[in-house]
C-alpha positions in Angstrom: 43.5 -73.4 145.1 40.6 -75.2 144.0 40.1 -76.8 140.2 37.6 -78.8 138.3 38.1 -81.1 135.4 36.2 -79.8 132.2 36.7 -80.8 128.6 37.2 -78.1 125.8 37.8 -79.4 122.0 41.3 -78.6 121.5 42.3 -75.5 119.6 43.3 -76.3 115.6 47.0 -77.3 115.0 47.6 -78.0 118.5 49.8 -80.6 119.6 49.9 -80.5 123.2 51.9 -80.1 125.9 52.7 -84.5 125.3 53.3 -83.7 122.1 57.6 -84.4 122.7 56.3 -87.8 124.1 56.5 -89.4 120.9 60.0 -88.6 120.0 60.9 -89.8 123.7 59.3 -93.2 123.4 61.6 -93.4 119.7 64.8 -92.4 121.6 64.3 -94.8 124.3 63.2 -98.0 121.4 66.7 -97.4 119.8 68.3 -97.9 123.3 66.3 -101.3 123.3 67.8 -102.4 120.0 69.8 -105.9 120.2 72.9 -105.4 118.0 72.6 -108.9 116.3 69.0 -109.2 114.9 68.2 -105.7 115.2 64.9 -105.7 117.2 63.8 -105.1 120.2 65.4 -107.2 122.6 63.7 -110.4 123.1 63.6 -111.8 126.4 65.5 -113.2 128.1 68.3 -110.9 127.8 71.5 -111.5 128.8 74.5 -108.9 129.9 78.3 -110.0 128.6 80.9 -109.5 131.1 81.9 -106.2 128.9 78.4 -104.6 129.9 76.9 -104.9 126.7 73.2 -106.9 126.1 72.1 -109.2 124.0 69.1 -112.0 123.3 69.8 -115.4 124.6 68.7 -116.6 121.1 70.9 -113.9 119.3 74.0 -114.6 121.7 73.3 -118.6 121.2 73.5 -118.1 117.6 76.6 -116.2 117.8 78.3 -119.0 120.4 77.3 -121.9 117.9 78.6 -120.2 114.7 81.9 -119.5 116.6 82.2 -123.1 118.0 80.3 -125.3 115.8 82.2 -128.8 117.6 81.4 -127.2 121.0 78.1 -130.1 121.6 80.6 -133.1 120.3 83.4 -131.9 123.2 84.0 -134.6 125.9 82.4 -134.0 128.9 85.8 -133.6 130.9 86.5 -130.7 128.1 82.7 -129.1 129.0 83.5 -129.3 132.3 86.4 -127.2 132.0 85.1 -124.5 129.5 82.2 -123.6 127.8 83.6 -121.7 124.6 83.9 -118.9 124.1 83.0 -116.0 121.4 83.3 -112.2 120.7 80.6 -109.7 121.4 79.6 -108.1 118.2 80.1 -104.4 119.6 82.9 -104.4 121.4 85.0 -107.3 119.8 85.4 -108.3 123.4 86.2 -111.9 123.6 83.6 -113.5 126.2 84.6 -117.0 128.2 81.5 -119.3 128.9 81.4 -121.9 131.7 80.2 -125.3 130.6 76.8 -124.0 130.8 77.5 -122.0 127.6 75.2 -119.0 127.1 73.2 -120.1 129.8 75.7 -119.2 132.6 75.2 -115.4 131.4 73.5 -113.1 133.6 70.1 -112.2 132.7 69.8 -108.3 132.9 66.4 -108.0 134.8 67.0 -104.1 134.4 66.7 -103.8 130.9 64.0 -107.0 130.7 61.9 -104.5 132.7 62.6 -101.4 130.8 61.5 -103.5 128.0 58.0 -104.7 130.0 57.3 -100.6 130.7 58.3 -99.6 127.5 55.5 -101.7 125.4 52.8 -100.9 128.4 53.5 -97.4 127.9 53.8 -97.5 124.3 50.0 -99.3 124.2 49.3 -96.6 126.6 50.3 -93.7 124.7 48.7 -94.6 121.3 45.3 -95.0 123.3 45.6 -91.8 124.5 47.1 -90.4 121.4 43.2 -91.4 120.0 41.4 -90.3 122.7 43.0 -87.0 122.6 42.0 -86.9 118.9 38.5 -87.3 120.2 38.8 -84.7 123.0 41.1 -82.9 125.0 40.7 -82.7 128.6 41.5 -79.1 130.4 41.4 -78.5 134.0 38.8 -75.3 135.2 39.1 -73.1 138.7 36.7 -73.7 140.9 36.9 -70.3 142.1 36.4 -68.7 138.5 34.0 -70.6 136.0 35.2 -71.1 132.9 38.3 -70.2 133.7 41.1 -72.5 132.5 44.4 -73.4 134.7 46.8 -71.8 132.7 49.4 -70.3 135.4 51.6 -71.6 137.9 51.7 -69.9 141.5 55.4 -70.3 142.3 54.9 -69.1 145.8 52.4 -71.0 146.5 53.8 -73.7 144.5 50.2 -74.7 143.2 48.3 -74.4 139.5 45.8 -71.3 139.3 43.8 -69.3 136.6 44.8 -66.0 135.5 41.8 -64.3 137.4 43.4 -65.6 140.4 46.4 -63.4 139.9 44.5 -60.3 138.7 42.4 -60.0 141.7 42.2 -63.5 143.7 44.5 -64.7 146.4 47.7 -65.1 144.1 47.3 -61.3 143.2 50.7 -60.4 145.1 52.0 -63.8 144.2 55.0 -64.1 141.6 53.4 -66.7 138.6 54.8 -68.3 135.8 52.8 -70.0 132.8 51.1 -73.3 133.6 52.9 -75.0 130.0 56.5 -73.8 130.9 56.7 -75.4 134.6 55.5 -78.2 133.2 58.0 -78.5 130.3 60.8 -78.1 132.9 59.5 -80.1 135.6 58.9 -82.9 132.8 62.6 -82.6 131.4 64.2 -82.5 135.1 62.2 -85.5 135.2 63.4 -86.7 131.9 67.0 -86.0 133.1 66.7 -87.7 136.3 65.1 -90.8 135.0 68.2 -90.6 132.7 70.8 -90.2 135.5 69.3 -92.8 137.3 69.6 -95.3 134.5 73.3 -94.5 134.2 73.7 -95.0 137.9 71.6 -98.4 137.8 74.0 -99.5 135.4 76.9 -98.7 137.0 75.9 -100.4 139.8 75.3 -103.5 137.9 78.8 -103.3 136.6 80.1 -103.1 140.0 77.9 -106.3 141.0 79.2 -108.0 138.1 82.6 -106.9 138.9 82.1 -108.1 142.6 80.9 -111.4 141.6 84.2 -111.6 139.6 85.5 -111.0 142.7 84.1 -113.4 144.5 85.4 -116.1 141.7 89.1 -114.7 142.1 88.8 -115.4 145.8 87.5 -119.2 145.6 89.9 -119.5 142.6 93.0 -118.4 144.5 91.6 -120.0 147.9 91.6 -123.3 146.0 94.8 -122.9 144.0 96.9 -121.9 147.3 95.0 -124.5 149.3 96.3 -127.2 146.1 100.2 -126.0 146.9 100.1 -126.4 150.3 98.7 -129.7 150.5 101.8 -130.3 148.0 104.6 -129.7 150.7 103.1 -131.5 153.3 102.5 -134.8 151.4 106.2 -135.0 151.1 107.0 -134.1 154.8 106.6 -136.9 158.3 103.6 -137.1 159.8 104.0 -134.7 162.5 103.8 -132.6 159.5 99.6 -133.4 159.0 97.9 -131.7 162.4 100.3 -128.4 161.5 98.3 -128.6 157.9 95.4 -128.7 159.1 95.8 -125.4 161.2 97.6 -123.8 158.0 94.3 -124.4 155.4 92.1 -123.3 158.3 93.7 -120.0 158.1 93.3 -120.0 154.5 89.9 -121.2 154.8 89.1 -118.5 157.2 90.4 -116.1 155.4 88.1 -117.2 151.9 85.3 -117.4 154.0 85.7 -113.5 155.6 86.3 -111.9 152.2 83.4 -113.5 150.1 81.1 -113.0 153.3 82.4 -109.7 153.2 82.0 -109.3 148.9 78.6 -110.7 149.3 77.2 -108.7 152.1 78.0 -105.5 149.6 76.5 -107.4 146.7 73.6 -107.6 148.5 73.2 -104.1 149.8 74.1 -103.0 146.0 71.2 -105.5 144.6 68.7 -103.4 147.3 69.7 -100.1 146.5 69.4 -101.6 142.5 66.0 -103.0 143.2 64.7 -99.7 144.7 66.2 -97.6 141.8 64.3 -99.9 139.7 61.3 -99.3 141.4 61.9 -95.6 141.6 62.1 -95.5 137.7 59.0 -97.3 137.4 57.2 -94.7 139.4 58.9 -92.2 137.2 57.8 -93.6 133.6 54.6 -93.9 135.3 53.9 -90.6 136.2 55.5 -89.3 132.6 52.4 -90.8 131.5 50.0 -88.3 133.3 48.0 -86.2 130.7 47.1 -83.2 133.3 49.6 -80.8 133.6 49.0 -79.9 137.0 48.6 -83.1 138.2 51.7 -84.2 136.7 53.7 -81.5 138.3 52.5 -82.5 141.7 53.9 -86.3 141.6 56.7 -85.0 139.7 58.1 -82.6 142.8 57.7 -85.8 144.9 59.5 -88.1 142.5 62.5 -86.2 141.9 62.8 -85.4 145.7 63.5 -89.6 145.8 65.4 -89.4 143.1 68.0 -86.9 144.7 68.0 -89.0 147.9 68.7 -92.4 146.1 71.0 -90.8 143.3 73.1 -89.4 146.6 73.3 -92.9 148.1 74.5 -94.6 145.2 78.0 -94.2 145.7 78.3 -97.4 147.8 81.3 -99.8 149.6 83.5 -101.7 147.4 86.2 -103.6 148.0 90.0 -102.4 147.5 92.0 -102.8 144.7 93.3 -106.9 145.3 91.1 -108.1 147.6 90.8 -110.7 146.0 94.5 -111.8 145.9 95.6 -114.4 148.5 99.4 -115.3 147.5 100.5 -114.5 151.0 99.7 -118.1 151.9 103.5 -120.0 151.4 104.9 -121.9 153.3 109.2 -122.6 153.2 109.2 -126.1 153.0 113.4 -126.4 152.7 113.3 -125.5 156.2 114.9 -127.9 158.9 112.3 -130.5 160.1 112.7 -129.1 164.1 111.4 -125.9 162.5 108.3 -127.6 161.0 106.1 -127.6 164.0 106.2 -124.2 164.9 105.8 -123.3 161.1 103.8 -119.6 159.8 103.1 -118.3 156.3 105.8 -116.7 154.7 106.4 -112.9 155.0 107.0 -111.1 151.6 111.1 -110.7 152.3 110.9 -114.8 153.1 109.2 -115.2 149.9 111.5 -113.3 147.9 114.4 -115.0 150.0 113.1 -118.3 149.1 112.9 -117.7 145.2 116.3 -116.3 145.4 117.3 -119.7 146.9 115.7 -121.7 144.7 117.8 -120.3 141.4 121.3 -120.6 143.6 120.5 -124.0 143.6 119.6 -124.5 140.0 122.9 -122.7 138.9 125.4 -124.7 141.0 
């Protein structure tokens, strides 16, 4: 099917096919409302550990009003916490390091949003105007002055209702030109929806990975701490056995985060094509021509399947992070000691159980 592009004024009271566009663009602003100063966020935005945004400035504001002494601490106190505050829509109480709101992570995903939001904004009130001015409307090739106003859905391409009457789509089934496009644009709608949900759910599971990753070093360290504990009491013979026993532990730290941060990596790729997938989307929700539209619309939400199907990614198990199993029986007979392992749970019990005899006699 063959089509030209010619320009008719548009017919009195019209609003166009678009005309739903507006509305969109004021649904997605209130999305992109900061809950303290009650703007559009203002870069650079920052994501609490509860999943919910804020401005720098705004969360800064909120940190200092909640811990006014915080710059007069001593710097063995920053070095230990940050502060702390409570997010203003959840009441969830955030813990800062010593870097205060500055060791938040920015959320590039809704900075972005934000970036395509105002282009497309500025975009649509320029063609808002020029549409005021005149309207463009695709004309078949094949039939002059014949608008595009049907959709071949055999054929799966845009024709003119002379086509159907007694061109090649005669036998073909047809639908109007304004209705595929209002689906095809709300599928598109949806998906760019779904796929923002998904995007976010995937940074939660970074975030909750990364947390992960912080358990593992924090446990690591702590059971590392309370072994070197026994052996500074015990003979020498005592140190090369050490050695061995924090390698283990040390091996063990190292598999897991490489493990953790090999899936936060493949999670931050399939995040960062997302991304770019939406992009594409908003981009092609700006198209004016129907037909054209529909076109890179079929493509899009092909990708869209594919990527919303591979989003359900790897994470680890339910206490991965733990690594208690590291204890050692130090009441043990010292001809014991060189041949000593890590506890087994029963030992562990057996041990604690010892340990309160010995208090009560």
């Amino acid at each position: 099917m063959n089509f030209a592009l010619g320009f008719k004024p548009p017919a009195a009271g019209s609003s166009g096919p678009g005309s739903g566009s507006g509305a969109t663009m004021e649904n997605l602003e209130k999305q992109l409302i900061c809950p303290v100063c009650l703007e559009m966020f203002s870069k650079p935005v920052v994501i609490l550990p509860c999943q919910h945004n804020l401005c720098r400035k705004c969360a800064n504001d909120i940190f200092q009003s909640a811990n006014p002494l915080w710059q007069s601490r001593s710097a063995s106190s920053l070095a230990a916490s940050g502060g702390r505050f409570r997010c203003p829509s959840c009441r969830h109480e955030v813990v800062l390091d010593r870097h205060g709101v500055y060791g938040l992570q920015r959320n590039l995903l809704v900075e972005n949003i934000i970036d395509m939001y105002r282009q497309q904004e500025s975009s649509r009130l320029v063609n808002v105007k020029q549409q005021q001015q005149q309207q463009q409307q695709l004309l078949c090739d094949e039939h002059e002055e014949e608008k595009i106003n049907i959709y071949c859905l055999s054929c799966q391409t845009p024709t003119c209702s002379m086509c159907k009457v007694f061109g090649q789509h005669k036998d073909c089934d047809v639908a109007p030109l304004s209705s595929v496009y209002v689906r095809q644009k709300t599928e598109l709608s949806d998906g760019i929806a779904i796929l923002v949900a998904s995007n976010d759910h995937i940074q939660a599971v970074i975030s909750e990975m990364e947390e992960i990753c912080r358990n593992v070093e924090e446990n690591g360290q702590r059971q590392r701490e309370q072994l070197a504990d026994h052996f500074d009491g015990l003979v020498a013979i005592l140190e090369a056995r050490k050695q061995e026993l924090v390698g283990l532990i040390t091996k063990e730290q190292d598999d897991k985060l490489k493990h953790v941060r090999s899936l936060i990596r493949q999670h931050s790729d399939h995040l960062e094509a997302a991304v770019t997938l939406v992009e594409s989307a908003i981009q092609s929700m700006e198209e004016p021509h129907m037909s054209l539209f529909i076109q890179s619309a079929t493509e899009i939400l092909e990708k869209m399947a594919v990527t919303a199907g591979a989003s359900n990614m790897k994470r680890p198990e339910i206490g991965y992070e733990n690594m208690s199993h590291f204890v050692v029986d130090t009441d043990d007979l010292a001809d014991t000691l060189r041949n000593i392992q890590f506890c087994s749970g029963m030992q562990v019990w057996g041990m604690k159980e010892k340990k309160i005899l010995k208090k009560e006699k």
